[in-house]
N, C-alpha and C positions, 0 to 999 in steps of 0.2 A: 504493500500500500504506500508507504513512504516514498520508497523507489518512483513509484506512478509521479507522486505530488512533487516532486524533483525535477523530472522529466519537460516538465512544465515551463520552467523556469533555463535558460539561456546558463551560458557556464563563461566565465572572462576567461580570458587567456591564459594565466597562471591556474584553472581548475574551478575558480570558488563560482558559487552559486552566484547569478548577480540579478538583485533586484530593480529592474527597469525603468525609469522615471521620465517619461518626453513630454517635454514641453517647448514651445516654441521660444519662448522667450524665460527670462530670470522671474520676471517678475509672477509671472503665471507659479511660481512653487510659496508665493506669500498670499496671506490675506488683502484682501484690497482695502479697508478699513485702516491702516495703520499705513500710509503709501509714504510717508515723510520722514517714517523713522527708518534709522539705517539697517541692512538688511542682518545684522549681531540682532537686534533689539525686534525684528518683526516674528509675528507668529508664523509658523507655517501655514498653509491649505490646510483646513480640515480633512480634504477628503487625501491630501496626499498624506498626513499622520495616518488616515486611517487604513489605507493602503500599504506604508509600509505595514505599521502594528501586523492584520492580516498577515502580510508575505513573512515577518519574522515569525509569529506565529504558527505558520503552517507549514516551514521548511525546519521546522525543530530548534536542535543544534548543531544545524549545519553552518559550518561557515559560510560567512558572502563578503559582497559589495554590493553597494549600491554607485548604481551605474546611471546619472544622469545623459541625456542625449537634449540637445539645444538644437537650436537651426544653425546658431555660431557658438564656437567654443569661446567660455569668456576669457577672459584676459585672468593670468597666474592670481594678481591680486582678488579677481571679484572671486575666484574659485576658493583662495584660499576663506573667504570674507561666506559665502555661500558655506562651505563644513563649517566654521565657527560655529555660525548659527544653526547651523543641523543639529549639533553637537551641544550646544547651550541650552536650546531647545529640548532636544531630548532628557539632557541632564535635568532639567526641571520639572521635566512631567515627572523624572522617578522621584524628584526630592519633595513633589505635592503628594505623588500613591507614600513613598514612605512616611510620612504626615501622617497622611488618612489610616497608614497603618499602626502607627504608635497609638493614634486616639482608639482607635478599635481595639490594641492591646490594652489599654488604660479604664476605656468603658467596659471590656471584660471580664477586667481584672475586679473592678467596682464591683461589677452586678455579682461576682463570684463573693467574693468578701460581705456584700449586704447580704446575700443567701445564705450565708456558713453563719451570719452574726442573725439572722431571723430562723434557722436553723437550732442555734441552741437557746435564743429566745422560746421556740417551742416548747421546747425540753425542758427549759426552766419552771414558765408558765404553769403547769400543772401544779407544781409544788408548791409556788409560793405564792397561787390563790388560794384562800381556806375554803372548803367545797361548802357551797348555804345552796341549801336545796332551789332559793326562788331563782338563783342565779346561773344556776346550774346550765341551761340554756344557755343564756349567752356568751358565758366561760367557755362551754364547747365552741362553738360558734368562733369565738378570739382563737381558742386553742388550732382548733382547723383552716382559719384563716391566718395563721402566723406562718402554720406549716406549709400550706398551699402557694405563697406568697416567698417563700425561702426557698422549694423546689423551682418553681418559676422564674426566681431571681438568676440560679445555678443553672437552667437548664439553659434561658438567656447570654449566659457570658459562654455557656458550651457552642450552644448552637453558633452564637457570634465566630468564635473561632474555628468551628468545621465548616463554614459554608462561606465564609470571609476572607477569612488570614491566604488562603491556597490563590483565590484571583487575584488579590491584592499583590500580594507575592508574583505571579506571575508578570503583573503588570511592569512591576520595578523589575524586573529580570527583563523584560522586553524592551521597556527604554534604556536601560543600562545596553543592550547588545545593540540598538540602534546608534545610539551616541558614541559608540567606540567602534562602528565599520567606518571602514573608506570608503571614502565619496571619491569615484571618477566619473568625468565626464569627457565627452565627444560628440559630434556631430553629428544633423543627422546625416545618414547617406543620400537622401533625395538633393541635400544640400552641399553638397564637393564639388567642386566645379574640375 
């Protein structure tokens, strides 16, 4: 199956897999919104982030490049100024997913801690209500709802981390491998004279 999803995909000259990028011109790989600021400081295409994201994703851990193709190859400085910001860009999507993933350890860790502390509130509760028959109701009641409330809490900071922590992770592992390929580029061939 892999093998297939490979196959797919163009191979540079030195072997590595290379992820494709044509665009006619520089500007077409930025947002249009931001046209003034230099091209270190501009956002990417959405649709080219999400592009790449997919092709790393679904080539593993295979090595690559990403291989832009322009109408003209630009000039060594804009190329170098163009990975900057690939590179700048990427590093910050993983330093926002790693963010989002401390708070998610942090809110887990909470909900786990408030559980384990409504957990031997349960436990305690029993004993050191004195049992009066008219109250008896609603003691239970407390008692069941302390308990209910502390599983809930635990099962919250679990679930947070089985079904969280793995894509979040993923995420940072994917911008990390984008922000550290090589960006080459070339022309396209309709374009050689």
């Amino acid at each position: 199956m892999k093998k297939n999803i490979l196959e797919r995909y163009d191979r540079s000259d030195d072997g590595y897999v290379a992820i494709d990028v044509y665009a006619s011109k520089v500007e077409e790989l930025y947002e249009d919104f931001d046209k003034q600021a230099p091209y270190h400081r501009k956002d990417l295409d959405e649709e080219l982030v999400a592009y790449l994201l997919d092709c790393v994703r679904e080539i593993g851990r295979v090595d690559f490049v990403i291989r832009i193709t322009l109408d003209a190859i630009p000039s060594a400085e804009l190329q170098e100024r163009i990975r900057t910001s690939l590179k700048k860009f990427f590093v910050y999507q993983r330093e926002l997913e790693l963010a989002t993933m401390r708070r998610l350890l942090r809110k887990s860790l909470l909900f786990f801690l408030a559980g384990i502390i409504l957990l031997f509130l349960s436990l305690w509760l029993p004993t050191a209500i004195s049992p009066d028959s008219r109250r008896l109701v609603s003691r239970r009641v407390l008692d069941e709802g302390v308990t209910i409330a502390a599983w809930v809490s635990i099962w919250e900071s679990l679930s947070n981390l089985m079904f969280n922590y793995r894509p979040a992770r993923q995420k940072i592992r994917l911008n990390s491998r984008i922000a550290d390929a090589e960006v080459r580029f070339q022309s396209h061939p309709d374009m050689k004279r």
